[in-house]
C-alpha atoms as an extended CHARMM CRD file, in Angstrom:
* protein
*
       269  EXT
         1         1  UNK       CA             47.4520000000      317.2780000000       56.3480000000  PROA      1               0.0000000000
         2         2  UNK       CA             48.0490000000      314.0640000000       58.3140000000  PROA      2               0.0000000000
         3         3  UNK       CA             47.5920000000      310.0680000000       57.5440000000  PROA      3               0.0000000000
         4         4  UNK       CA             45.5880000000      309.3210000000       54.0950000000  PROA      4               0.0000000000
         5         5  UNK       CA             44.9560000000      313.0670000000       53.3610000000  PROA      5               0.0000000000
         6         6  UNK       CA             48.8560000000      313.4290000000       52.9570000000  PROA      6               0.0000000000
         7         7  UNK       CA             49.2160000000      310.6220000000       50.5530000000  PROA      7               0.0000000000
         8         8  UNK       CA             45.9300000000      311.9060000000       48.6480000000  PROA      8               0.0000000000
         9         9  UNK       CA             47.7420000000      315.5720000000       48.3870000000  PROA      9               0.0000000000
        10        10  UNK       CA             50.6940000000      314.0160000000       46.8680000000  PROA      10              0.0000000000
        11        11  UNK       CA             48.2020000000      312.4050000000       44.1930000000  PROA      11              0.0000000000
        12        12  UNK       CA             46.2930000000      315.3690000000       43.7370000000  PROA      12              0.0000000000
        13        13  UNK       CA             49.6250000000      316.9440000000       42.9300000000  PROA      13              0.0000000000
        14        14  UNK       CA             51.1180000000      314.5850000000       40.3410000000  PROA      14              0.0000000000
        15        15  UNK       CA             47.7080000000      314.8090000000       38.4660000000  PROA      15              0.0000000000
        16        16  UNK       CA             47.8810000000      318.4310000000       38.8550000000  PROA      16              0.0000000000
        17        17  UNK       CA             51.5910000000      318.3630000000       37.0220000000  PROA      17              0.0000000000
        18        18  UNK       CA             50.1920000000      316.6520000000       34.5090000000  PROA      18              0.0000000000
        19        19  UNK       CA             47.0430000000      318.0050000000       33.5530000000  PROA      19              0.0000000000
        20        20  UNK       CA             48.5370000000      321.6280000000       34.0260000000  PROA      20              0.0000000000
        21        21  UNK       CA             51.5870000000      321.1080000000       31.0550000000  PROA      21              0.0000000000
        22        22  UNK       CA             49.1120000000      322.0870000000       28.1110000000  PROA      22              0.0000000000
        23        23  UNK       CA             46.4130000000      324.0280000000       30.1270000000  PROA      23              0.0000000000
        24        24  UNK       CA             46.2290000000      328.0810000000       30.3240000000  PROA      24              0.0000000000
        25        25  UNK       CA             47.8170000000      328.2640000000       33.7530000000  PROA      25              0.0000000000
        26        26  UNK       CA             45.4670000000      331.2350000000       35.1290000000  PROA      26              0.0000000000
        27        27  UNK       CA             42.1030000000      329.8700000000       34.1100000000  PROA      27              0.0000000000
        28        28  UNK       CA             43.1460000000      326.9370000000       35.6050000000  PROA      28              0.0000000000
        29        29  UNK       CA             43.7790000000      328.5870000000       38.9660000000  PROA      29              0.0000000000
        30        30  UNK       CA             40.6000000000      330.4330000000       38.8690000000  PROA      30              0.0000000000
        31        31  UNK       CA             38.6130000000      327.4130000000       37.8490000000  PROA      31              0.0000000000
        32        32  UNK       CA             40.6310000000      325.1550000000       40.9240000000  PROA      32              0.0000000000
        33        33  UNK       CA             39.4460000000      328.1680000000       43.3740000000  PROA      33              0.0000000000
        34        34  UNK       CA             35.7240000000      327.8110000000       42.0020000000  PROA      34              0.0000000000
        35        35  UNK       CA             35.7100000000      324.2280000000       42.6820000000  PROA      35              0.0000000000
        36        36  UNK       CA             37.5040000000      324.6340000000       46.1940000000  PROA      36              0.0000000000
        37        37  UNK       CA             34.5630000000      327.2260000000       46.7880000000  PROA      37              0.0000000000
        38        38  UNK       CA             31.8710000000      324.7870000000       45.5810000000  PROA      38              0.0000000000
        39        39  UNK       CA             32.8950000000      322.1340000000       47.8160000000  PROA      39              0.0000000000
        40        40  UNK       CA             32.9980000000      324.4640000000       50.7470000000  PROA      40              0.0000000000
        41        41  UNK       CA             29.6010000000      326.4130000000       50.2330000000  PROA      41              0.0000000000
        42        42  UNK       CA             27.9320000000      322.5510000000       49.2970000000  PROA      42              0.0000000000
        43        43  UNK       CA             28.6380000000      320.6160000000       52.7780000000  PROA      43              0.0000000000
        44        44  UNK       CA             26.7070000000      317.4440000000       51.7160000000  PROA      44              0.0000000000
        45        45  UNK       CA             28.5040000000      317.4070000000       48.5320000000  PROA      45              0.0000000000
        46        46  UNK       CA             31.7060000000      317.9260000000       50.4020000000  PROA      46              0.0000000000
        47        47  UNK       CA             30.7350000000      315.1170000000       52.3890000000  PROA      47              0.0000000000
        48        48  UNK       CA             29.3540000000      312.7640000000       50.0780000000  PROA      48              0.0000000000
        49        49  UNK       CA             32.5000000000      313.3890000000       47.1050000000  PROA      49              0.0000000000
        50        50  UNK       CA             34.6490000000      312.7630000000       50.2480000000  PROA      50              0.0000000000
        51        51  UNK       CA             33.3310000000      309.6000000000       51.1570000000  PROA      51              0.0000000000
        52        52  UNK       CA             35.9270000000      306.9220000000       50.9820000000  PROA      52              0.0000000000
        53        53  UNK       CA             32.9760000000      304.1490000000       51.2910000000  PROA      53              0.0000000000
        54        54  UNK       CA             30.9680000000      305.2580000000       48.1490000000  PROA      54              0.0000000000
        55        55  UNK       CA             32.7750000000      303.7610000000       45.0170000000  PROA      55              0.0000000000
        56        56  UNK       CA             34.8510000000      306.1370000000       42.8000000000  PROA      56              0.0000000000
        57        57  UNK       CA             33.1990000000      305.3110000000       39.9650000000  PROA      57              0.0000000000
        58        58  UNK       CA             30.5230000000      306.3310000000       41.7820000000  PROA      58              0.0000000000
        59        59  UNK       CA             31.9970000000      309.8700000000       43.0480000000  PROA      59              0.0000000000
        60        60  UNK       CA             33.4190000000      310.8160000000       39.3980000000  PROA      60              0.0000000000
        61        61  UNK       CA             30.1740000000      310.6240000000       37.7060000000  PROA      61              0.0000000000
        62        62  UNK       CA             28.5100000000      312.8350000000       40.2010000000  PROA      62              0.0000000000
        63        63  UNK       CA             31.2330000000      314.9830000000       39.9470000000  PROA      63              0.0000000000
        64        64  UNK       CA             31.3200000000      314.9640000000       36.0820000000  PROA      64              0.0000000000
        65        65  UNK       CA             27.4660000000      315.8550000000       35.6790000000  PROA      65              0.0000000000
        66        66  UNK       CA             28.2520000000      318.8530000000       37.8980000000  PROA      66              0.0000000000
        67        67  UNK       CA             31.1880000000      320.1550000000       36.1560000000  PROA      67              0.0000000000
        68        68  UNK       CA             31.3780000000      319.3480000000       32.5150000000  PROA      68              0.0000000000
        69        69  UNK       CA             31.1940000000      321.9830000000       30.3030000000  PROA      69              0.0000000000
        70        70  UNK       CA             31.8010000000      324.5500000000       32.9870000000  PROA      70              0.0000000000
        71        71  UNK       CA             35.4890000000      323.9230000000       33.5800000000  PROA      71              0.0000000000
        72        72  UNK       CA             38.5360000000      323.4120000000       31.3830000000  PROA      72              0.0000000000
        73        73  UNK       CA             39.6310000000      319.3320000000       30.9860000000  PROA      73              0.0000000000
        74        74  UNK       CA             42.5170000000      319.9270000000       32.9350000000  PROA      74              0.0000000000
        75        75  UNK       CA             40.2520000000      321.3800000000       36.2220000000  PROA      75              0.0000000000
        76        76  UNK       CA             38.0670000000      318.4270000000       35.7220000000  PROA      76              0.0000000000
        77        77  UNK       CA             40.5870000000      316.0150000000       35.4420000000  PROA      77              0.0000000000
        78        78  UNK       CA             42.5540000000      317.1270000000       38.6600000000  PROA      78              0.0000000000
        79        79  UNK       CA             38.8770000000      317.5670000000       39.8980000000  PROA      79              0.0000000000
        80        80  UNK       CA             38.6300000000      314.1650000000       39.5790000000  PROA      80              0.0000000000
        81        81  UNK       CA             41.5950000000      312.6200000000       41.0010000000  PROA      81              0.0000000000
        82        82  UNK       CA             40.6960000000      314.4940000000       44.1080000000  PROA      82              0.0000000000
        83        83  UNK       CA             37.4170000000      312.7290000000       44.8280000000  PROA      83              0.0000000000
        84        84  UNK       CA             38.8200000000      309.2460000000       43.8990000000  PROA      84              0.0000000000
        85        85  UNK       CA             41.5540000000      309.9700000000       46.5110000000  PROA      85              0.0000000000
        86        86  UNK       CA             40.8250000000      309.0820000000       49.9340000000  PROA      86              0.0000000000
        87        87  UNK       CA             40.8570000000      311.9040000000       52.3940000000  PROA      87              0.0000000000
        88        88  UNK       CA             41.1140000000      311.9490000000       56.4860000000  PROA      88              0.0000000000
        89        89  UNK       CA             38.4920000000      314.4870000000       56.8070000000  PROA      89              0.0000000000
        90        90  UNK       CA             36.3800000000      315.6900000000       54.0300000000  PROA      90              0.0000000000
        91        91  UNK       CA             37.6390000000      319.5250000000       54.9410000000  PROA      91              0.0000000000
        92        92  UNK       CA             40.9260000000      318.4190000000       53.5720000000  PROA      92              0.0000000000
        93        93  UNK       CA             39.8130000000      317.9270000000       50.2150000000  PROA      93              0.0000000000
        94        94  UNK       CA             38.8220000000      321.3760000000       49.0340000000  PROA      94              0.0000000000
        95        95  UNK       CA             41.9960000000      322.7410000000       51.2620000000  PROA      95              0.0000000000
        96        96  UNK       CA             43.6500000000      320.6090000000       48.5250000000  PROA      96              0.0000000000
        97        97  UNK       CA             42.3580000000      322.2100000000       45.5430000000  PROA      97              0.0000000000
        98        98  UNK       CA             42.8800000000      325.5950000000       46.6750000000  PROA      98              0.0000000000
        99        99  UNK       CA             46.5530000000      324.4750000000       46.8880000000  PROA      99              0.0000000000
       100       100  UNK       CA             47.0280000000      322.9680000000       43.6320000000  PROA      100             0.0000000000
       101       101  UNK       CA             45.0850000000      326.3730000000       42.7140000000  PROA      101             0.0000000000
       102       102  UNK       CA             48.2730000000      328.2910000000       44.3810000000  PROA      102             0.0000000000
       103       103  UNK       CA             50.0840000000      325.8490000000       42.6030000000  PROA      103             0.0000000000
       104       104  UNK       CA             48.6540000000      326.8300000000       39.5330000000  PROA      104             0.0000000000
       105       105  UNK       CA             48.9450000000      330.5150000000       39.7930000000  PROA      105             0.0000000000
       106       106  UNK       CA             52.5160000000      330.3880000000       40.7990000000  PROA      106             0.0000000000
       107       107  UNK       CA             53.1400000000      328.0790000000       37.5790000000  PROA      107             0.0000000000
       108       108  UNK       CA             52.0730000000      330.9260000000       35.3050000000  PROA      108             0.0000000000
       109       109  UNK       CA             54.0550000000      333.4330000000       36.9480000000  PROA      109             0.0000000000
       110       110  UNK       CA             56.9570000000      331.1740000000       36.6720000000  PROA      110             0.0000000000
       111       111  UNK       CA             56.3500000000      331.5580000000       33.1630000000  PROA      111             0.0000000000
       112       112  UNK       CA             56.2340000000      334.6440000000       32.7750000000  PROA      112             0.0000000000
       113       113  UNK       CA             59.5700000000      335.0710000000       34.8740000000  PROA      113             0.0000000000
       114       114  UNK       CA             57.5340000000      336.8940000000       37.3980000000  PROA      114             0.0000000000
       115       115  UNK       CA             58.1280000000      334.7240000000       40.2720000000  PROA      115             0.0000000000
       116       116  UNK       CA             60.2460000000      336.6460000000       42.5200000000  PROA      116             0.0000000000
       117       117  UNK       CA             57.5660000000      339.6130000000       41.8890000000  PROA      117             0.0000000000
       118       118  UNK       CA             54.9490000000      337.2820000000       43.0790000000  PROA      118             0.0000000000
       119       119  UNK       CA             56.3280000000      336.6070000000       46.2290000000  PROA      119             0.0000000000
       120       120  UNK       CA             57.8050000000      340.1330000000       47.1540000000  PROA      120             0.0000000000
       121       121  UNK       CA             54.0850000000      341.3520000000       46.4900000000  PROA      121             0.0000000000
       122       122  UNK       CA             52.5630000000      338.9710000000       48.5890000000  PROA      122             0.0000000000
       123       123  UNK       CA             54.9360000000      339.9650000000       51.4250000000  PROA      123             0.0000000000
       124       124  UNK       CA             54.4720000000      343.8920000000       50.6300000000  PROA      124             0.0000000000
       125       125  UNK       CA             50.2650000000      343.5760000000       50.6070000000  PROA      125             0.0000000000
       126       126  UNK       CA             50.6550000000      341.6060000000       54.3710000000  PROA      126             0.0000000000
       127       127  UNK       CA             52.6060000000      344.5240000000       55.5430000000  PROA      127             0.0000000000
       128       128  UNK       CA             50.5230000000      347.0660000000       54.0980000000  PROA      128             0.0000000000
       129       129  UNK       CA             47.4130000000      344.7420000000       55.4530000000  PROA      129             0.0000000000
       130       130  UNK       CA             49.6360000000      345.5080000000       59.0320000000  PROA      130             0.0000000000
       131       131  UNK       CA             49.9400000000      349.3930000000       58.9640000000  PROA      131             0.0000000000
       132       132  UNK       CA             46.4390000000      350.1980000000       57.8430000000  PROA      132             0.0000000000
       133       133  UNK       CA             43.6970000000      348.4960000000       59.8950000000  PROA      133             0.0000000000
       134       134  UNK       CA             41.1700000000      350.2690000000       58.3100000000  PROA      134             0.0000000000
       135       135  UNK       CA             41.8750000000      348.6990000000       54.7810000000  PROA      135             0.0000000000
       136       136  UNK       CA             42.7830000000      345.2440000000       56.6650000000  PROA      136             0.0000000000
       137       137  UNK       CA             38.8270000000      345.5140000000       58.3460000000  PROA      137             0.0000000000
       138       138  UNK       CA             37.1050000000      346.3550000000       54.9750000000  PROA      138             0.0000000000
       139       139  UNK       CA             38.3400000000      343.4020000000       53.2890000000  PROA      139             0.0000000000
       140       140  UNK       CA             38.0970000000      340.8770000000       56.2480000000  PROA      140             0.0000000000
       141       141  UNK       CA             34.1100000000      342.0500000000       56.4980000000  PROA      141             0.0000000000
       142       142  UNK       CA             31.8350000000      339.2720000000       55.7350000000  PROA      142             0.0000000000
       143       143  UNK       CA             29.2000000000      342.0270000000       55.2910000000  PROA      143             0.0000000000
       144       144  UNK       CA             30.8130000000      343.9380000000       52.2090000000  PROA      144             0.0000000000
       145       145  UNK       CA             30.1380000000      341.8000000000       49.1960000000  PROA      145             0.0000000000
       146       146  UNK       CA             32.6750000000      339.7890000000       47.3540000000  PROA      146             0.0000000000
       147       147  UNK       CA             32.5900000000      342.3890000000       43.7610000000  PROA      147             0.0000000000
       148       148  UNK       CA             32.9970000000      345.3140000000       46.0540000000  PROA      148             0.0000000000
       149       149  UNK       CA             36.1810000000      344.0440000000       47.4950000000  PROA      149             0.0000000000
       150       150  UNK       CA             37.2710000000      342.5320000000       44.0370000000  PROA      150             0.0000000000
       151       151  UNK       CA             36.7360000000      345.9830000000       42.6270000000  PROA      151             0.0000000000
       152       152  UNK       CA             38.8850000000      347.7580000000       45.5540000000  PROA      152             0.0000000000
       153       153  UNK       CA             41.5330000000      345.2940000000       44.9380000000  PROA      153             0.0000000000
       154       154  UNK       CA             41.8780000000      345.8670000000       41.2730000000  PROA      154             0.0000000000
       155       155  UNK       CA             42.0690000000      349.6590000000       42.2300000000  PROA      155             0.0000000000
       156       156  UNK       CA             45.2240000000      348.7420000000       44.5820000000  PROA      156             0.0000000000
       157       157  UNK       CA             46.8370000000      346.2070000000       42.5710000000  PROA      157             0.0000000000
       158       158  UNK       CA             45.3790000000      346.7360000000       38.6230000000  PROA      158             0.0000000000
       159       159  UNK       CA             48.1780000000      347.2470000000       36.6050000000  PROA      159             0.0000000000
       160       160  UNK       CA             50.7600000000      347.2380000000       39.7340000000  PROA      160             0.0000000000
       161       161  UNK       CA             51.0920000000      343.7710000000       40.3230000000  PROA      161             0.0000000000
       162       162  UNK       CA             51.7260000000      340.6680000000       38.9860000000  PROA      162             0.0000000000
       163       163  UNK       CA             48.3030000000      338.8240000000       37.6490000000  PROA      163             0.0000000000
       164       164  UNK       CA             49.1180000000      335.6350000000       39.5700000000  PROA      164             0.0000000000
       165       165  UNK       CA             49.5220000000      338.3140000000       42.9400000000  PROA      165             0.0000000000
       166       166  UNK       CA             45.7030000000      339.6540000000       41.6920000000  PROA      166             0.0000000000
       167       167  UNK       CA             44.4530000000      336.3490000000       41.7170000000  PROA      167             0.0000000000
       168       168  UNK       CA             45.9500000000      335.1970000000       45.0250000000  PROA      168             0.0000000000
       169       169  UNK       CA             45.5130000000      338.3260000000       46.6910000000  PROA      169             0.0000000000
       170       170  UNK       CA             41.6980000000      338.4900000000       45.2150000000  PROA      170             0.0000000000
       171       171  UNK       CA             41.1760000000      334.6260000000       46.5970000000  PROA      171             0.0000000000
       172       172  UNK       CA             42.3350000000      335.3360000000       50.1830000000  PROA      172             0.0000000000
       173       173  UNK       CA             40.1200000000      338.2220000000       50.0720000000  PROA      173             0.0000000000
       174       174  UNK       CA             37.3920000000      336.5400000000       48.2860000000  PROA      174             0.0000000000
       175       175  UNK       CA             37.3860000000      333.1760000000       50.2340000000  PROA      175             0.0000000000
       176       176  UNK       CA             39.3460000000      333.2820000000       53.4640000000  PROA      176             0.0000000000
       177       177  UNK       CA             37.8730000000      329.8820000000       54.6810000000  PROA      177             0.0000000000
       178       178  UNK       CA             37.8960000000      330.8440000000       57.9120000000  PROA      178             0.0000000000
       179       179  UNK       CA             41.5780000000      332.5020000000       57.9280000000  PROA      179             0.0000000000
       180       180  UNK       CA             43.0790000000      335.6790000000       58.6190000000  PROA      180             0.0000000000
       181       181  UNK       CA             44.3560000000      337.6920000000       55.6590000000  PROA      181             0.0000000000
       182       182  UNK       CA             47.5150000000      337.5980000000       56.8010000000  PROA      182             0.0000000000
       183       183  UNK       CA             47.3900000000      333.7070000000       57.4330000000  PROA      183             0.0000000000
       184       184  UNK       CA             46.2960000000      333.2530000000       54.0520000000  PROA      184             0.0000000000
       185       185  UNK       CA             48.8780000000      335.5470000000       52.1160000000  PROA      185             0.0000000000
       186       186  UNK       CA             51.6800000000      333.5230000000       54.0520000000  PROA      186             0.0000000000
       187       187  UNK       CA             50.3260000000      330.0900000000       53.2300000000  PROA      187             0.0000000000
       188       188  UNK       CA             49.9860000000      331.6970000000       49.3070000000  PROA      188             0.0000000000
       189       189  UNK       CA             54.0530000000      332.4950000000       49.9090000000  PROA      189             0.0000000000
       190       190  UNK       CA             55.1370000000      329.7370000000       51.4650000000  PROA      190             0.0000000000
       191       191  UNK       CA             53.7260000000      327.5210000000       48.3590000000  PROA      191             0.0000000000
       192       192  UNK       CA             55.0110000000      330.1550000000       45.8090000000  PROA      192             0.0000000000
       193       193  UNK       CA             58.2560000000      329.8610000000       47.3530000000  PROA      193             0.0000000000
       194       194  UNK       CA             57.9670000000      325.8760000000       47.0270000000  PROA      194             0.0000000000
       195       195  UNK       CA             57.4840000000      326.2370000000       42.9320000000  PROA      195             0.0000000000
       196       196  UNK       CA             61.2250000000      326.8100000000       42.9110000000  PROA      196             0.0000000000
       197       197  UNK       CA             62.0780000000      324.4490000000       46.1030000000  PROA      197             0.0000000000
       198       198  UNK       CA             63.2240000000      327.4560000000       47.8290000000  PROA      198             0.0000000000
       199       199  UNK       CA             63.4870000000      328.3120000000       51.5440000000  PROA      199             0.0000000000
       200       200  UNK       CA             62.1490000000      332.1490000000       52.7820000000  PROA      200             0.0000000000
       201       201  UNK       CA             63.3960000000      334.0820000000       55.0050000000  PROA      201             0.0000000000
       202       202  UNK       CA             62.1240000000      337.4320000000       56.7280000000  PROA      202             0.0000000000
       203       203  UNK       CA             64.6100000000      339.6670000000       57.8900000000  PROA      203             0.0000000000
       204       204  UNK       CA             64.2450000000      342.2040000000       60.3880000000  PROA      204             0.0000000000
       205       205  UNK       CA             66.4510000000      345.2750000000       59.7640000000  PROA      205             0.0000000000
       206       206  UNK       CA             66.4160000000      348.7810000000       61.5500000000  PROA      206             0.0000000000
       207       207  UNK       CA             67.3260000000      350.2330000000       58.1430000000  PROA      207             0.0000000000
       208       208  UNK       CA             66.7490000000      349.0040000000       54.4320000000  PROA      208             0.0000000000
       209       209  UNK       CA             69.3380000000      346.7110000000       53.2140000000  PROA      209             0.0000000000
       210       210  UNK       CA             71.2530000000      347.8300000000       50.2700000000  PROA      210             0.0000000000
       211       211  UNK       CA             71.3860000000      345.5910000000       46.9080000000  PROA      211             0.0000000000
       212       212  UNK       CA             75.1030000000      344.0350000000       48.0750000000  PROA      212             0.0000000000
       213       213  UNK       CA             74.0120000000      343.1860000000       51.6400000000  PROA      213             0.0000000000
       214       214  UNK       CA             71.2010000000      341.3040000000       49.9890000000  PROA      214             0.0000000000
       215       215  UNK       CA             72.9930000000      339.1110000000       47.5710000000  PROA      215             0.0000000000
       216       216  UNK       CA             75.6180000000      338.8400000000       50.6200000000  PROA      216             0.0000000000
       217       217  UNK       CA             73.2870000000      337.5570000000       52.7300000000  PROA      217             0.0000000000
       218       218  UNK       CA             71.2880000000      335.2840000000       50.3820000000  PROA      218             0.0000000000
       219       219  UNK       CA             74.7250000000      334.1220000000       49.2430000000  PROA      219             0.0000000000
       220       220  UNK       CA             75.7100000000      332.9070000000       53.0560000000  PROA      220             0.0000000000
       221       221  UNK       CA             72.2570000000      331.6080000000       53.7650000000  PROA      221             0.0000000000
       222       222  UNK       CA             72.2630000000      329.4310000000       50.5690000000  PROA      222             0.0000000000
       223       223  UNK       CA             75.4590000000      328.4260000000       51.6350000000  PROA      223             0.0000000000
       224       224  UNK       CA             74.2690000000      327.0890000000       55.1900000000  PROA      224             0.0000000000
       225       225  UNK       CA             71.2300000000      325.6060000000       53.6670000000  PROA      225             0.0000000000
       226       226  UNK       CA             72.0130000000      324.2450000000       50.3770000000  PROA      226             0.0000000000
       227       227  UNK       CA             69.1220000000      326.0320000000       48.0620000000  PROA      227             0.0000000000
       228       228  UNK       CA             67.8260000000      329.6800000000       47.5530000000  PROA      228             0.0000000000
       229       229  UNK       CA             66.2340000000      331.1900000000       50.0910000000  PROA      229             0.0000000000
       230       230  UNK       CA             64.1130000000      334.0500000000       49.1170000000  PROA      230             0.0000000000
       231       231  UNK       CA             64.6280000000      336.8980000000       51.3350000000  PROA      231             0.0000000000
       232       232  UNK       CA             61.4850000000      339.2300000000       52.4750000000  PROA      232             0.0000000000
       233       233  UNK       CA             63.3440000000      342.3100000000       54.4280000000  PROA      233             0.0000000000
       234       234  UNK       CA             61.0330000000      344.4670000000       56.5700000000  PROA      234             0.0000000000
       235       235  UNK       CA             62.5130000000      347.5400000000       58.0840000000  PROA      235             0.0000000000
       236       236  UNK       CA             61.5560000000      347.8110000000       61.9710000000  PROA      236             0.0000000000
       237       237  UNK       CA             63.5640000000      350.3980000000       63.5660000000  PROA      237             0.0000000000
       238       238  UNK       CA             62.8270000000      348.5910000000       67.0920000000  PROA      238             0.0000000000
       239       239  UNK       CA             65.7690000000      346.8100000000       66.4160000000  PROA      239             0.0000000000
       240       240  UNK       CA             68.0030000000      349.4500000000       66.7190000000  PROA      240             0.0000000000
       241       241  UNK       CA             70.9370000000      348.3390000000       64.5630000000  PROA      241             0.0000000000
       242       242  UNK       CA             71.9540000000      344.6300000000       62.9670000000  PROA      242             0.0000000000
       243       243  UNK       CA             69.3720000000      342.6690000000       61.5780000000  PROA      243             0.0000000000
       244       244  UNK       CA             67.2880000000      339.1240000000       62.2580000000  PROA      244             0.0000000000
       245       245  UNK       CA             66.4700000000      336.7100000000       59.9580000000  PROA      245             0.0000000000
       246       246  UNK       CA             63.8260000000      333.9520000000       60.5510000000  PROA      246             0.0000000000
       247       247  UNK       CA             64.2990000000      330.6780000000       58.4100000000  PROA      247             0.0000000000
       248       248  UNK       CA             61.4470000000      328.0990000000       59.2820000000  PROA      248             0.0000000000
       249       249  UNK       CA             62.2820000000      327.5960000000       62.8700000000  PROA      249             0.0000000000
       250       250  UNK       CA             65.9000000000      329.0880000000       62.7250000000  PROA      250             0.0000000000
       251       251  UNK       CA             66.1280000000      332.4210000000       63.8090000000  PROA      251             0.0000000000
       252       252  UNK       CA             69.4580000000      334.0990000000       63.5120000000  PROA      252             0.0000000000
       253       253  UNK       CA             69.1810000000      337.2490000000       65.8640000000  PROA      253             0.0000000000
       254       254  UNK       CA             72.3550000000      340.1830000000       65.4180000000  PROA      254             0.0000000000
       255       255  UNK       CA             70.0550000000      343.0490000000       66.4300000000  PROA      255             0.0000000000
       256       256  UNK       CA             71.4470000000      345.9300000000       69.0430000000  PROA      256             0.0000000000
       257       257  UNK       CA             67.4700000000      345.3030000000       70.5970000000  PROA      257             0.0000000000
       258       258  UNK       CA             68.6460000000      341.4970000000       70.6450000000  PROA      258             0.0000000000
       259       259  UNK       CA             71.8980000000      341.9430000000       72.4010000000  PROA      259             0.0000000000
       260       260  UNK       CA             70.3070000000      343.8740000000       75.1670000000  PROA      260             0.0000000000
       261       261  UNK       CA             67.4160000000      341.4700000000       75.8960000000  PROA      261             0.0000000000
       262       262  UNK       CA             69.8180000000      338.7200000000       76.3120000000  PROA      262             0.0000000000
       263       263  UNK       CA             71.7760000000      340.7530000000       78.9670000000  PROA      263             0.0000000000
       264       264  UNK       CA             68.7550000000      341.7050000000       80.4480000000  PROA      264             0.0000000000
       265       265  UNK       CA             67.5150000000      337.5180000000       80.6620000000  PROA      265             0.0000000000
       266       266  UNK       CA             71.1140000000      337.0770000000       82.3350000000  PROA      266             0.0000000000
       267       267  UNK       CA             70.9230000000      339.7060000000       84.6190000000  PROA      267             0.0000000000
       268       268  UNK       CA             67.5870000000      338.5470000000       86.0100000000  PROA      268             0.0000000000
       269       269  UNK       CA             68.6740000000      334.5770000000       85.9400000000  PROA      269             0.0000000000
């Protein structure tokens, strides 16, 4: 988000932290996703709730007689805040609901000390999504309805996962708003990851890293960044032997496959 939609997200936010202290952490997720949805299936209400001419007043009375009574006082109130904020494009304003949704959801996982489960089965699913295109197409088609892929999602995750990975999971699925799965799982992550202030990073390995390398390697990374950085190692025998690790923009390339691409750039320059 750029200009006035930035500042508004960092509103949104605050209210979110404190409406979210005393609230049940995944109804309130659900209930942020709902709203998100409403706003993008209703384009004139998007518009109109996004208005930054029309008085707030104005906005949160609207928005009250369409939600009260159907949504907890902690969804309405960060409901609110959002449509008394002033937005750069009225697409930015459920885009900021769904976050404080993701918020939400990793807030109860937190509390449940389920965090790092969270975000090492919202890596896994993406990679699964990757190596079966068949199971990646039925729950990308617009045609299948919305309980039949909720239903095949509770037979791959019920009782496997985390809830707050169900619920993330189930609204990339659900409501991709015109992303890819695999776009949307890694936005999920990225703002898991941020409950905690912590970097990721997705290591490349030809062979599974034992337990020691790990904590070896998290060790030296939180060492040259100065916080945690939550590692997400996929095996890729491509690289032949070593490993890579991608940090944001860093990438930090020991791979055999590396090495010989390199002398193969020199050899042509």
């Amino acid at each position: 988000m750029r200009g006035l939609s930035r500042t508004a997200l960092a509103e949104v936010e605050e209210r979110f932290n404190t409406a979210a202290a005393a609230a049940d952490l995944g109804a309130l997720a659900e209930e942020l996703f709902a709203v998100a949805d409403l706003f993008d299936r209703e384009h004139g209400l998007r518009r109109g709730l996004s208005d930054a001419s029309r008085p707030a007043g104005q906005k949160e009375s609207v928005l009250r007689s369409l939600l009260q009574g159907k949504v907890g006082d902690a969804t309405l109130e960060i409901a609110v805040a959002a449509v008394g904020a002033r937005w750069s494009r009225a697409g930015d304003l459920p885009d900021a609901l769904e976050r404080v949704g993701v918020m939400s959801a990793a807030a109860e996982a937190e509390s449940e000390r389920r965090l790092d489960d969270v975000e090492d089965e919202l890596f896994r699913f993406g990679r699964i999504l990757a190596a079966n295109p068949q199971l990646r197409r039925a729950l990308s088609d617009p045609a299948i309805p919305a309980e039949r892929k909720s239903g095949l999602l509770g037979t791959l995750l019920g009782g496997k996962a985390a809830p707050s990975t169900v619920r993330l999971v189930t609204q990339a699925v659900v409501h991709p708003r015109g992303r890819s799965l695999e776009t949307a799982l890694e936005e999920f992550g990225w703002i898991v990851a941020r409950a905690r202030e912590r970097l990721v990073g997705v290591v490349r390995s030809a062979v599974p890293l034992t337990q020691q390398q790990k904590q070896r390697l998290a060790a030296w990374l939180r060492a040259t960044y100065g916080r945690d950085v939550h590692l997400n190692v996929e095996v890729d025998p491509k690289v032949l032997g070593g490993f890579s690790v991608r940090v944001g923009d860093d990438y930090i390339d020991t791979t055999i496959a590396g090495r010989i691409e390199e002398v193969r750039r020199r050899l042509a320059g």
